[in-house]
One Martini backbone bead per residue (centre of mass of N, CA, C, O) as a GRO file, in nm:
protein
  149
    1UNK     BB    1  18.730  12.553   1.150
    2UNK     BB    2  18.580  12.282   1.178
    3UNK     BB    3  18.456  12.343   1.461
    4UNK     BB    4  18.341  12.631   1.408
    5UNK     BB    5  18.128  12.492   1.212
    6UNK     BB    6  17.986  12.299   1.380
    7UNK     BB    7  17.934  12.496   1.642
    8UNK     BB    8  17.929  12.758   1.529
    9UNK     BB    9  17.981  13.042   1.552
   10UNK     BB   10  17.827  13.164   1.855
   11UNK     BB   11  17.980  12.975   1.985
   12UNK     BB   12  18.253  12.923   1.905
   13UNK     BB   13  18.284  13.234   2.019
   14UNK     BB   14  18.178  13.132   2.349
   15UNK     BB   15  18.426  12.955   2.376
   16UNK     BB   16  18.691  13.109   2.329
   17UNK     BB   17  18.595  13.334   2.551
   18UNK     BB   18  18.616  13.121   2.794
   19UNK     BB   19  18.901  13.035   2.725
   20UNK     BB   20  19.007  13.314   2.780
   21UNK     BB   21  18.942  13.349   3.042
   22UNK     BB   22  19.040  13.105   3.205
   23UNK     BB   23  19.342  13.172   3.128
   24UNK     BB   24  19.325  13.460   3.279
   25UNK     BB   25  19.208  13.320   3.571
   26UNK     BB   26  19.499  13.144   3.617
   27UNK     BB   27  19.719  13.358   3.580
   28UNK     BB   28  19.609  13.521   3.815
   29UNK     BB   29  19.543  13.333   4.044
   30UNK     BB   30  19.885  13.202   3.985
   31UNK     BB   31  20.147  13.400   3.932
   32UNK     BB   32  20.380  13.218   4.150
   33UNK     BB   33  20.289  12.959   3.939
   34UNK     BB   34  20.433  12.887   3.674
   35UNK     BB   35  20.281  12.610   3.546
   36UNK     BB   36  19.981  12.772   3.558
   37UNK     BB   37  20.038  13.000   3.367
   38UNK     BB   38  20.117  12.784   3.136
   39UNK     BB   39  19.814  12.641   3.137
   40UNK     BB   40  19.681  12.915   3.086
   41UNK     BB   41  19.853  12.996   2.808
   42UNK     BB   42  19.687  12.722   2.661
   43UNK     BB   43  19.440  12.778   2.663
   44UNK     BB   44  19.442  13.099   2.526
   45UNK     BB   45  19.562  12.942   2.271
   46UNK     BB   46  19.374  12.753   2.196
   47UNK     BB   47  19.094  12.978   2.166
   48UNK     BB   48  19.231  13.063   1.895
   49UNK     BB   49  19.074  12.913   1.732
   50UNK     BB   50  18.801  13.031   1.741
   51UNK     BB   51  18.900  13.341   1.645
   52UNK     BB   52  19.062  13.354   1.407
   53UNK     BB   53  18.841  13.143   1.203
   54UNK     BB   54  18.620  13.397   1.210
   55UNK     BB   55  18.631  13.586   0.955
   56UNK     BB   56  18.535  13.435   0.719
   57UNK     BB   57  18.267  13.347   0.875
   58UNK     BB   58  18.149  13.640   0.886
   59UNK     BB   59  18.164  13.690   0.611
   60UNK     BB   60  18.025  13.456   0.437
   61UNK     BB   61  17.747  13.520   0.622
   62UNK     BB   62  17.741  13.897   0.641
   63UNK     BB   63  17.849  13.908   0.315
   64UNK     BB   64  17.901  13.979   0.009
   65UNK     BB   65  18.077  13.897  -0.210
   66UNK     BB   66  18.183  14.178  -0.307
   67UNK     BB   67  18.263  14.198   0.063
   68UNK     BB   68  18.464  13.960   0.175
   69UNK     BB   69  18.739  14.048   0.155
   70UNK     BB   70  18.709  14.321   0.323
   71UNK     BB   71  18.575  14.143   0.575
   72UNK     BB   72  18.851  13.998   0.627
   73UNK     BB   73  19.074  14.175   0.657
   74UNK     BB   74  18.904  14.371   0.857
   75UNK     BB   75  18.939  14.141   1.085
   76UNK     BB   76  19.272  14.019   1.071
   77UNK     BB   77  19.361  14.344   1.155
   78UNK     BB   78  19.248  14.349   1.409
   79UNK     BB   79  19.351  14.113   1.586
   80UNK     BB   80  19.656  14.218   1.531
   81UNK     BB   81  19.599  14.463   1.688
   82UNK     BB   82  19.488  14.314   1.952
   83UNK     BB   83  19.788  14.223   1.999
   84UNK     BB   84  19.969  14.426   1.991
   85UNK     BB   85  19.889  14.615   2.210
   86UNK     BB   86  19.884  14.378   2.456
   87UNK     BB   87  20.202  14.367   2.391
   88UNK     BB   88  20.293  14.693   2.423
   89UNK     BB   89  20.179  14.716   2.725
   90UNK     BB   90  20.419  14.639   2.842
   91UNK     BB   91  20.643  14.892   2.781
   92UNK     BB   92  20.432  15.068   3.036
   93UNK     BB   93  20.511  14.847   3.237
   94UNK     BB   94  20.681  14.832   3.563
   95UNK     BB   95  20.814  14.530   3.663
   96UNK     BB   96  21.055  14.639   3.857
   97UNK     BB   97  20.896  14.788   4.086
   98UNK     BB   98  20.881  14.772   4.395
   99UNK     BB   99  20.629  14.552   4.633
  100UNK     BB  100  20.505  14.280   4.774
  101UNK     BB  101  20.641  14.150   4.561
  102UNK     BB  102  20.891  13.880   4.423
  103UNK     BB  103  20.971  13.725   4.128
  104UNK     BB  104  21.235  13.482   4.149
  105UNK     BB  105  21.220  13.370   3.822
  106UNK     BB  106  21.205  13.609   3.680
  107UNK     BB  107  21.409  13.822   3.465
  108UNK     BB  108  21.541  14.098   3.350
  109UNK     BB  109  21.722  14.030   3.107
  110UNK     BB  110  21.992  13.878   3.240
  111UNK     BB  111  21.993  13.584   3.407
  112UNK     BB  112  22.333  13.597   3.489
  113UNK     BB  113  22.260  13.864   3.631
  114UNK     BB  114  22.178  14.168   3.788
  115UNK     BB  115  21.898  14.144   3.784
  116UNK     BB  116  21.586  14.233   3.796
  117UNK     BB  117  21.317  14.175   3.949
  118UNK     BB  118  20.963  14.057   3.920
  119UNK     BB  119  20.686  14.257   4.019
  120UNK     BB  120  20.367  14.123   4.140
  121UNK     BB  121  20.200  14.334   4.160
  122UNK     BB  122  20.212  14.410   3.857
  123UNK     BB  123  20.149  14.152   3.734
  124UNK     BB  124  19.867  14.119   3.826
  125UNK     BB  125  19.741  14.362   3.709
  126UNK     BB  126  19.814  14.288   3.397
  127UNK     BB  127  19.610  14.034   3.434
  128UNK     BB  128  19.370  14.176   3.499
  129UNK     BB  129  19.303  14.337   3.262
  130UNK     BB  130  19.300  14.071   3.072
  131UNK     BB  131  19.053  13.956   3.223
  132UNK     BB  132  18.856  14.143   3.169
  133UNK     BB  133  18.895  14.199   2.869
  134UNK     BB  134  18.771  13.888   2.819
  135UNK     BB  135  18.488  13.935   3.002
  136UNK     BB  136  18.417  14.133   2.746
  137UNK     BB  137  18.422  13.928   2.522
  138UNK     BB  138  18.145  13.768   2.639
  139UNK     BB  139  17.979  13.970   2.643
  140UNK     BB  140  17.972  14.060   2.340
  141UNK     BB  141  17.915  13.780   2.208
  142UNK     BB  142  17.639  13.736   2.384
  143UNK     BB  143  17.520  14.022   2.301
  144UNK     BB  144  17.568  14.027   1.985
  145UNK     BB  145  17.579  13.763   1.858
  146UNK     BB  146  17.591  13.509   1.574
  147UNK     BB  147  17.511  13.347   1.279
  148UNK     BB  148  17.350  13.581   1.175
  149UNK     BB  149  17.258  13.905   1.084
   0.00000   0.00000   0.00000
C-alpha cells in the first residue's frame, strides 16, 4: 500500500501488471524445471501486492465519500472472483491425458500411489492462457490506467 501510494496508482499498477506477465513468462517457458517455475510463481506473488492494494486507492481517488465503500468492495470481489476462476479452470483442464511429453516430478493424487503423471503438454497450454491473459492485463492498465479519473 505504501508502495503502491508512493510510486502513484498509474505506474504501481503497471509495475505489478509486468511483474506479473515476468512471472507467468518464466512459468510458461521452463514449465519442466520446477525451480524456475517456484521462482516464476514469487515473482507473481510479489505482484500482487500492487494489483491486491489497489481497489480502495481507485475508490479514493476516482469515487466521492458516498461512494467509496460500494467502488472499494465492487474492486475486492472482482479480484477475488477472478481469482476463482483462474483456479476453478483448473477443474475443465485434463492434465493426466498423455501428450508430448509428461512431467516426471508432479503427480495427479497420492504421491506413494500409481498415480498419472501430469501431462506437460496440457500444462503448458494453460500457462500460456496465463500468460496471454497477464499480458492483456499491461495492455488494459497502460490503456485505461491513470492516477486520476
Amino acid at each position: 500500500f505504501i508502495l503502491l501510494n508512493y510510486l502513484g496508482l498509474h505506474r504501481g499498477l503497471l509495475l505489478g501488471a509486468t511483474l506479473n506477465t515476468i512471472g507467468a513468462s518464466i512459468r510458461y517457458f521452463y514449465v519442466d524445471d520446477y525451480s524456475k517455475v517456484y521462482i516464476g510463481t514469487f515473482i507473481a506473488a510479489y505482484a500482487q501486492t500492487f494489483t491486491l492494494s489497489a481497489s480502495p486507492l481507485i475508490a479514493g481517488s476516482w469515487f466521492g465519500p458516498q461512494e467509496r465503500a460500494t467502488a472499494t468492495s465492487w474492486g475486492v470481489l472482482a479480484n477475488q472472483l477472478g481469482t476463482a476462476v483462474g483456479l476453478g479452470a483448473t477443474i475443465f483442464a485434463d492434465f493426466t491425458s498423455p501428450g508430448s511429453g509428461v512431467y516426471p516430478y508432479i503427480h495427479v493424487g497420492d504421491a506413494n500411489s500409481t498415480a498419472e503423471k501430469v501431462d506437460l503438454n496440457t500444462l503448458q497450454h494453460y500457462l500460456g492462457a496465463q500468460l496471454v491473459m497477464s499480458f492483456l492485463g499491461i495492455v488494459l492498465v497502460a490503456t485505461f490506467g491513470g492516477d486520476e479519473p
